[in-house]
C-alpha positions, 0 to 999 in steps of 0.5 A: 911905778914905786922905788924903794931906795933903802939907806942908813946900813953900815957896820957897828959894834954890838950893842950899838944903833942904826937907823934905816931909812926907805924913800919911795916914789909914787903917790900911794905911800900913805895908803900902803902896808910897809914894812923891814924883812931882811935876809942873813947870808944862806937863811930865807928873808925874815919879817922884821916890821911892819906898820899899817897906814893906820900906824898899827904896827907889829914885829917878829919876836926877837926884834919886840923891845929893841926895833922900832918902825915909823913912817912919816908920809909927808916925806914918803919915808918910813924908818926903822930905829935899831937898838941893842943890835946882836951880831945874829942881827947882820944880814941884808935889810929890804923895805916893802910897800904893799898896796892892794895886790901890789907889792914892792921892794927896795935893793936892799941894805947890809947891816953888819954887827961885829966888834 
């Protein structure tokens, strides 16, 4: 069984970073899809990133330039480097790992942006 642990939320101020992190377990990271949604406060989860095993990676519009996903598969981890942050960009952050016909999701990280 895979679980996600998501880490790295906070608040900041607009204009500023913060980098999530998302540990899983098992031994099928490397050959696993993962990827960022997230969910703000009575909107439906969104795509933010995903990267492929290959390292292909591709975003949601308002997140190209100013998010980066990465994934180190030596520490069953992967990233999400956030810059330029808005306040439309608070809401809760969910890790995802997908492999074959399984998918999994961690519990999630709040994100606030607001001066």
């Amino acid at each position: 069984q895979v679980q996600l642990v998501e880490s790295g939320g906070g608040l900041v101020q607009p204009g500023g970073s913060l980098r999530l992190s998302c540990a899983a377990s098992g031994n099928i990271f490397s050959f696993s899809t993962l990827g960022w949604y997230r969910q703000a406060p009575g909107k439906q989860r969104e795509l933010v990133a995903t990267i492929t095993r290959e390292g292909s990676t591709n975003y949601a519009d308002s997140m190209k330039g100013r998010f980066t996903i990465s994934r180190d598969n030596a520490k069953n981890t992967v990233y999400l480097q956030m810059n330029s942050l808005k306040p439309e960009d608070t809401a809760v952050y969910y890790c995802n790992q997908r492999y074959l016909w399984h998918e999994y999701w961690g519990q999630g990280t709040q994100v606030t942006v607001s001066s």
